[in-house]
N, C-alpha and C positions, 0 to 999 in steps of 0.2 A: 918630475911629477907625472904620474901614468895619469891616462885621460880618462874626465869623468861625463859621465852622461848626463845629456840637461835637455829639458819639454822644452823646446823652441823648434822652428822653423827656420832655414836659415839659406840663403843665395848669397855666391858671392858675383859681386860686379866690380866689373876691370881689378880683380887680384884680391877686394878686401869684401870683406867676409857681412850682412847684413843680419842679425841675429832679430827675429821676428817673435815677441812672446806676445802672451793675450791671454785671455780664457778661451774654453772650447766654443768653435762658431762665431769664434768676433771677425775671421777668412783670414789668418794664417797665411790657408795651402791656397786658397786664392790669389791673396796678394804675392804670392812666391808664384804663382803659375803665369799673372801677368808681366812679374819682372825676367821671371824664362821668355815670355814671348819679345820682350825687348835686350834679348842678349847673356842677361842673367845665365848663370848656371846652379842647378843643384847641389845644394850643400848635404841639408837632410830636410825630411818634414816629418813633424812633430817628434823628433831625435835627432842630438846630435852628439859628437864629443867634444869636449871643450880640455885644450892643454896646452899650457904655457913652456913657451919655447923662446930664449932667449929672452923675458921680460914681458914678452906680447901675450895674449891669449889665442891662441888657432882652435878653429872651428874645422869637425872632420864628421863626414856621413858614418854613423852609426849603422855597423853592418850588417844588423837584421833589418834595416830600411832602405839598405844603399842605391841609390838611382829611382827609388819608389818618390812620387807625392799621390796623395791620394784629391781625387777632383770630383767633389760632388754631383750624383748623378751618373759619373762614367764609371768611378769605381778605383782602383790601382792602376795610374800608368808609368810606364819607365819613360824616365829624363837621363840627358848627359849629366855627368856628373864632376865638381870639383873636390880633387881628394883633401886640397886644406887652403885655407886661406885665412887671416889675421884680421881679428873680431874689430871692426871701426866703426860699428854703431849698433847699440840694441833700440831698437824700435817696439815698442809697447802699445799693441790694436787698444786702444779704452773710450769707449763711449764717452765717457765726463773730460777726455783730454781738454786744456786750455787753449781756450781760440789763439792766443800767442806767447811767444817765448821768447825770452833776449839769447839765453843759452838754453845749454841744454844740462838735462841734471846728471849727476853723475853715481853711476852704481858698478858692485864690485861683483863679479862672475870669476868662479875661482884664483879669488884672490888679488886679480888687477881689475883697475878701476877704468871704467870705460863710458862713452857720451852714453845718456839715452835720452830718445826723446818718445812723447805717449803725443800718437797720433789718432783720430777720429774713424771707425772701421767703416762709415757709411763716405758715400759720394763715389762716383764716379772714376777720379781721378786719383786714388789714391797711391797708384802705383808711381806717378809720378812725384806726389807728395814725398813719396820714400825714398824716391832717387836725385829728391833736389835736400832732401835730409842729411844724406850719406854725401853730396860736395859739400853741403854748408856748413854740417855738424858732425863727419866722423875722421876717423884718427886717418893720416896721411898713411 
């Protein structure tokens, strides 16, 4: 399967790949710039490629964006960048998210089926909300 292009935002941390959608302004390239400052690397923002590779899905910077996030106020900056990494959580910014969840629900991005969970775009700490997501809830 050649890789197809998909609206998300996407870091990966330690090896697996964090797939970030939302509507426009829910902070995407936010919450991706806080999880770069905790380690994170650039995958893509708001582009990426998505292509299934032995079963998994891989997440790849989309090459009119590649090392670009864009950060409110500053404009275009270049980030390090991961050339791929294997999709183990989509993360959904939504206002109306549910205060809790036993699991997480499950949706298909080309073609394989992956955790996602809808998390709340306000508070403070959201970055870390997404990195106790991705041990609790995404694919090893």
């Amino acid at each position: 399967m050649s890789a197809l292009p998909h609206q998300a935002t996407c870091v990966a941390i330690d090896g697996r790949a964090l797939l970030i959608e939302g509507a426009p302004g829910t902070g995407k390239s936010s919450l991706a710039l806080a999880l770069i400052d905790r380690g994170a690397l650039l995958i893509g923002d708001d582009g990426v490629l998505l292509e299934t590779r032995q079963g998994r899905l891989h997440a790849m910077p989309h090459p009119n964006t590649r090392g670009l996030i864009e950060v409110r106020n500053l404009g275009l900056l270049r980030e390090a960048v991961c050339d791929a990494a294997p999709v183990a959580l989509v993360l959904v910014l939504d206002p109306g998210a549910p205060r809790f969840v036993e699991t997480a629900e499950t949706v298909t991005r080309a073609d394989i089926a992956l955790p996602m969970l809808r998390l709340s775009p306000e508070g403070p700490v959201l970055h870390l909300k997404a990195e106790r997501a991705l041990t609790y809830y995404g694919l090893s």
